[in-house]
N, C-alpha and C positions, 0 to 999 in steps of 0.2 A: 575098202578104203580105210586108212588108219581114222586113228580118235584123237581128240582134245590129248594137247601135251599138258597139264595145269600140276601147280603146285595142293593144292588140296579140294576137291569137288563138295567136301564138306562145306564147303561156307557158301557155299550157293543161298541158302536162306537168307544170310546178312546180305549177300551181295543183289540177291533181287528188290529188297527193302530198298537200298540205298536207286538203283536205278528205278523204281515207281515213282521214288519221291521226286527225281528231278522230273520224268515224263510228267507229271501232275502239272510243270511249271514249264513245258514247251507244246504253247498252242499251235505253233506253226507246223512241227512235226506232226502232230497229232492229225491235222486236217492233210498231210501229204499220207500219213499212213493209213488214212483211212480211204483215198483217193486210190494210194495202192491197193487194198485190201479188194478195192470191188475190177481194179483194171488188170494185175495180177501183169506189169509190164516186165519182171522180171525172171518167170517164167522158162524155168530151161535153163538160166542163166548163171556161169558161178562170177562171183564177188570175191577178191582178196582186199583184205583194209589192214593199212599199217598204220594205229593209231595211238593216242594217247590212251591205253584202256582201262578208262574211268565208268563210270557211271553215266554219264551223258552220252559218252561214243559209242558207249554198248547199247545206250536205245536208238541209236541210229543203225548200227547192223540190227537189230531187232525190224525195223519199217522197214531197211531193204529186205528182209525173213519172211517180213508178212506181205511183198511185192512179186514174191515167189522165187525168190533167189534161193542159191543156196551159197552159205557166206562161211566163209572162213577166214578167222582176225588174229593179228600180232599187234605188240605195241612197237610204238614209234618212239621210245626212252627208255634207256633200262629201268629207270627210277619212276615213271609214272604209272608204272601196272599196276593195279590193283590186286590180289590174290583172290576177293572175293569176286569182283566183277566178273573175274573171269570164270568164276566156277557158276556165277548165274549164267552165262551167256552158253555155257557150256551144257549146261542146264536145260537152255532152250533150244537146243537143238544148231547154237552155230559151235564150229571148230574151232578150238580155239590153242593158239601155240605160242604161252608167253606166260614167262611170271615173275616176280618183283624182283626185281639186281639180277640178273643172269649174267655170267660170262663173257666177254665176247663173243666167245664161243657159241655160247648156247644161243644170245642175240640172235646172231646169225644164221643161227641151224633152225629157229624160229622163225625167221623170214624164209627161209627155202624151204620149212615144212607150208607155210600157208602159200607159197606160190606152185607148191606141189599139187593142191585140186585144179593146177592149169585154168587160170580166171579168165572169163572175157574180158572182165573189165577190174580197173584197177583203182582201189580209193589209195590216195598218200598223203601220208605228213611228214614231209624232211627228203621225201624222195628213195628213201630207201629201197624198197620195192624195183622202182622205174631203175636205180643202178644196179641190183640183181639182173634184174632182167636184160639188161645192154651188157653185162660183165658174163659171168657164167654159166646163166640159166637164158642162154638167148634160145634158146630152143622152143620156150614156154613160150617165148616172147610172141611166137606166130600163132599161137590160139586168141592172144591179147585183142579187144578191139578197138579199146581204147580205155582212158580215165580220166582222172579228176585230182589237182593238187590245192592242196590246205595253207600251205606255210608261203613265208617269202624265201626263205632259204631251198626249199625243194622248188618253186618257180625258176628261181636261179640255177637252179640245176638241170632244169629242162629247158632252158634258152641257151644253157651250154650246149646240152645233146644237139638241140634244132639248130643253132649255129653253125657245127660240123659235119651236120647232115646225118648222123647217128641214128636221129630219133628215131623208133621203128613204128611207132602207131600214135595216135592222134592224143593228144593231153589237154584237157582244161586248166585254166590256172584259177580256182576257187579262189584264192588269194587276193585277188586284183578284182574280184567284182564289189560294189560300193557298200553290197549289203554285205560285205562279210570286214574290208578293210575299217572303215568307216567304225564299226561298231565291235566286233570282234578283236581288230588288233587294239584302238583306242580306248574302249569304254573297259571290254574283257579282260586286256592283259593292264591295262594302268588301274583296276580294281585287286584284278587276282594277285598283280606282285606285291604289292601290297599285303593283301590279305596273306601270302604267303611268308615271307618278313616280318610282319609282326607275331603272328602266332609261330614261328620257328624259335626268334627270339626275346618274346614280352618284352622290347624297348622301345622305349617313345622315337617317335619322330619328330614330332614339332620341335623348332628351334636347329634343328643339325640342317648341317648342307649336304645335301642331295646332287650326286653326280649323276647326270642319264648321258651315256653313250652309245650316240647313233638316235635323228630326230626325225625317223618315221613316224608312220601313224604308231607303230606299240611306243617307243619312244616320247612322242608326245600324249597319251592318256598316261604314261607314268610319270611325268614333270604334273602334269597338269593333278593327277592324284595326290604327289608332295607336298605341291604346295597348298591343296585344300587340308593337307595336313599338320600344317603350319611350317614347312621346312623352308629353307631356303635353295632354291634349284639352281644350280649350274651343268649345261649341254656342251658334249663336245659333239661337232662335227665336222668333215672331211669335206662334204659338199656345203660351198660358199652359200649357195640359195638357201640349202635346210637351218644352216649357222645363223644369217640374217633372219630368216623366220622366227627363228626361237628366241633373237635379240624383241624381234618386234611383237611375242608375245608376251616379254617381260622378265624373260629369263638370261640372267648373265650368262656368255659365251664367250669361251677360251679354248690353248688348246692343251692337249692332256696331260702336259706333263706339271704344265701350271695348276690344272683340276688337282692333281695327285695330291697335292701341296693342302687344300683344301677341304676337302669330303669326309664325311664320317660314316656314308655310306657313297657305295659304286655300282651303279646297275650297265650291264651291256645289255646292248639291242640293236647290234650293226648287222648282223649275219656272216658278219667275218670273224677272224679270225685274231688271236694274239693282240686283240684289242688293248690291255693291260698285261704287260710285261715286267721284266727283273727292275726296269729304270724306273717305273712308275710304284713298284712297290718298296724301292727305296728311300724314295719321297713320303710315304705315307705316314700321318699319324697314328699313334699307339690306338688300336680295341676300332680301330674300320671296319668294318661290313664290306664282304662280295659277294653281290650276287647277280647272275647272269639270267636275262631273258629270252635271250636268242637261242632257238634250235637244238645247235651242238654245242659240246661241255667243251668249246675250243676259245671263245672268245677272252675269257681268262684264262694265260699261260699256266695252268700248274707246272710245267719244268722252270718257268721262270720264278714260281712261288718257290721250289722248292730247293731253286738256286740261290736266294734272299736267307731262306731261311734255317737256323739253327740245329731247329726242332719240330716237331708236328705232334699234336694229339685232340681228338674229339676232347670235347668239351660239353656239348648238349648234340642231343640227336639235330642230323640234320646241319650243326655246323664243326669246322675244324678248325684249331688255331693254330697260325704259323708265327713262332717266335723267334722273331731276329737275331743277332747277335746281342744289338743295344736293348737288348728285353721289349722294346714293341712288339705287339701283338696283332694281326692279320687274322681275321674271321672269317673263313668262307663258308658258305651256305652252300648245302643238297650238291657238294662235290665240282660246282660252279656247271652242274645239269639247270634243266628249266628250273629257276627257285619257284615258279607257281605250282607246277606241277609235283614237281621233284618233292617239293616239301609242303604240300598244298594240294587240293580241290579242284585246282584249275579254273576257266573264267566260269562265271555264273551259268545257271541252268537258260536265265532268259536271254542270253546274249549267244550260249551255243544252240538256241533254238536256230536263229536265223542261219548260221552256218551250217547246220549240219542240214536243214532243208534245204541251202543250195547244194548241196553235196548230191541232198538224193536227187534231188531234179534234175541233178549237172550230170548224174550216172544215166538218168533214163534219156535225157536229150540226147548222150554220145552215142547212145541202144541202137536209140530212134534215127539217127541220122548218120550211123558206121559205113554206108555207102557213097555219103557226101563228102566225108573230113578225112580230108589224106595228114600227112606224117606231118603236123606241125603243133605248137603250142598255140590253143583258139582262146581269145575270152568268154567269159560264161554271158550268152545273150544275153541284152536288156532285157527280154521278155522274162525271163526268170526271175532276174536282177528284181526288177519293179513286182513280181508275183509274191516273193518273200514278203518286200515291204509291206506291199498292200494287205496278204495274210494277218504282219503282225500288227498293224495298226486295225484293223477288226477286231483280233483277239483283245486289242485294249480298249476300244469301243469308239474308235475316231473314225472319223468323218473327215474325208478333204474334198477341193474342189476339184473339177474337170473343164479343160478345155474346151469353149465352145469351137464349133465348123469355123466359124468367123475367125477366130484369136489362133485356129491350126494352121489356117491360110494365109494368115497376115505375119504368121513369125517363119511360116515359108517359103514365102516370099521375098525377091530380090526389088521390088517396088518400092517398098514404103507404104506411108502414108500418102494416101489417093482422098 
């Protein structure tokens, strides 16, 4: 069987440093990989994961490693691979086929090298993988026996599949359980874009208006981040209920082309597409910020940037300027790829604690129960769901109440009060 495709196996040393340090800071994983380590569920079993490959993602194929898998990882961004992570991981014994900025080409020859150890089971982020596998490598697809997805965009894409009846094996949508949206898309990505923005750029925030498009949960921890920042927020959105909500948490809402007018920064996070185009960067004022948080590097047009504009040249790592004809200036950030990642650490170590324990729990639930779950998109049980939480509220040393017999009875009941 071939080996690790990596950019340099030398830096294995840095890159194991950097994943200790986050394991130090995910109690929740820690107690599933030790759970695995004595039940060994995975056993026999191979693993493909298409992930962000950082440092937190790599001690999650580490816990399914030590579960008895055997695991072979790509990334899910060209700009989010690490060089060294991957040469620890590589290091340790998983395969690993991915390194920073590849090609399309290479992207791609990267996912069809990790789906080459023919996985049973499939980890995703964006969906990549799951569209291999229904596109040209349907072949592999009949070893598959099922997976697990991360994002909202890759959700999306597997409600397409199960729509037209395409899907060929069973998928979790990790995405849509509470322990992962709840805290992962709102706390995780409305701290990381952040944290990724300022250190690309060293410019303040406070006092500038702040545009967030699309009022998801990642959408609403990044307004909600702004304005702890001192900015002023403005939301666009498409859906009337999400628009009304973000009226009524105190955030002005219009719609984009009057935002354009506005903003001195622009964050996307719809999971569509062509969100800001030629018309909206016509409107804009001089020295703006874009940066995008959704998925794929589509929601800001670069054909429509690059129809607006004059000229192009980097400027500082990580961002480019597009200069008008009337000499305004247009700043995009990390190529309009994930700016957390892209140009960034990604969310915190304590907040990918809980997601990537539903990940592994969601892979051995699909193991354990590949005889029940025919070809549809399932939610990740409650039982899991509620397993995470209660793990990380231990790790931080709380205590809640529980239900008495009496209070189980009387809220399941169609009676009332008797």
């Amino acid at each position: 069987m071939y080996g690790s495709v990596i950019r340099n196996p030398d830096l294995a040393p840095e890159g194991r440093q950097k994943i200790d340090w986050v394991a130090a800071h995910m109690p929740v994983l820690d107690i599933v990989r030790e759970t695995f380590r004595q039940s060994q569920p995975f056993k026999g079993v191979r693993i493909a994961l298409s992930i962000h490959l950082e440092a937190k993602t790599a001690y999650l194929a580490l816990v399914l490693k030590t579960g008895g898998a055997e695991v072979a990882a790509t990334g899910s961004n060209p700009l989010s691979t690490r060089d060294d992570i991957a040469a620890a991981l590589d290091a340790a014994g998983v395969r690993v086929f991915a390194w920073y900025d590849p090609t399309p080409e290479e992207y791609h020859e990267h996912l069809a090298l990790t789906l080459g150890i023919k996985p049973h089971i499939v980890i995703d982020d964006g969906g990549d993988l799951v569209s291999l596998l229904h596109g040209e490598l349907t072949d592999i697809a009949r070893e598959v026996i099922g997976g697990c997805e991360e994002t909202t965009t890759g959700v999306l894409r597997l409600q397409a599949l199960e729509r037209s009846g395409r899907l060929l094996f069973p998928m979790v949508a990790v995405n849509n359980a509470r322990t992962k949206y709840l805290f992962d898309n709102r706390y995780g990505t409305g701290e990381s874009v952040w944290t990724g923005i300022m250190r690309t750029t060293n410019l303040l925030v406070a006092g500038k208006t702040v545009v967030v498009f699309g009022y998801g949960w990642c959408g609403k921890g990044i307004g909600l981040r702004a304005k702890g920042l001192g900015a002023k927020v403005v939301v666009c959105d498409v859906d009337p209920v999400k628009a009304l909500e973000a009226v009524m948490d105190g955030f002005e809402t219009m719609d984009s082309l009057s935002a354009a007018e506005r903003g001195d920064i622009f964050i996307t996070a719809t999971g569509c597409r062509d969100v800001l185009r030629a018309e909206h960067f016509r409107r804009m004022k001089d020295r703006v910020l874009l940066a995008n948080a959704g998925h794929f590097n589509v929601e800001i047009s670069l054909p429509g940037l690059a129809e607006v504009a004059a000229s192009k040249r980097p400027v500082r790592t990580n961002i480019e300027e597009y200069r008008l004809p009337d000499g305004r200036r247009i700043y995009l950030l990390a190529e309009g790829r994930l700016v957390n990642l892209a140009a960034g650490d990604g969310h915190p170590a304590e907040i990918m604690d809980l997601s990537f324990a539903l990940q592994a729990l969601t892979a051995q639930y699909v193991l354990a129960e590949r005889k029940s779950l025919g070809r549809h998109v399932y939610p990740v049980p409650v039982e899991i769901d509620n397993r995470v939480a209660e793990l990380k509220l231990q790790s931080l040393g709380i205590s809640i109440d529980r239900l008495g017999a009496d209070q189980e009875e009387y809220l399941s009941s169609w009676k009332g009060e008797e």
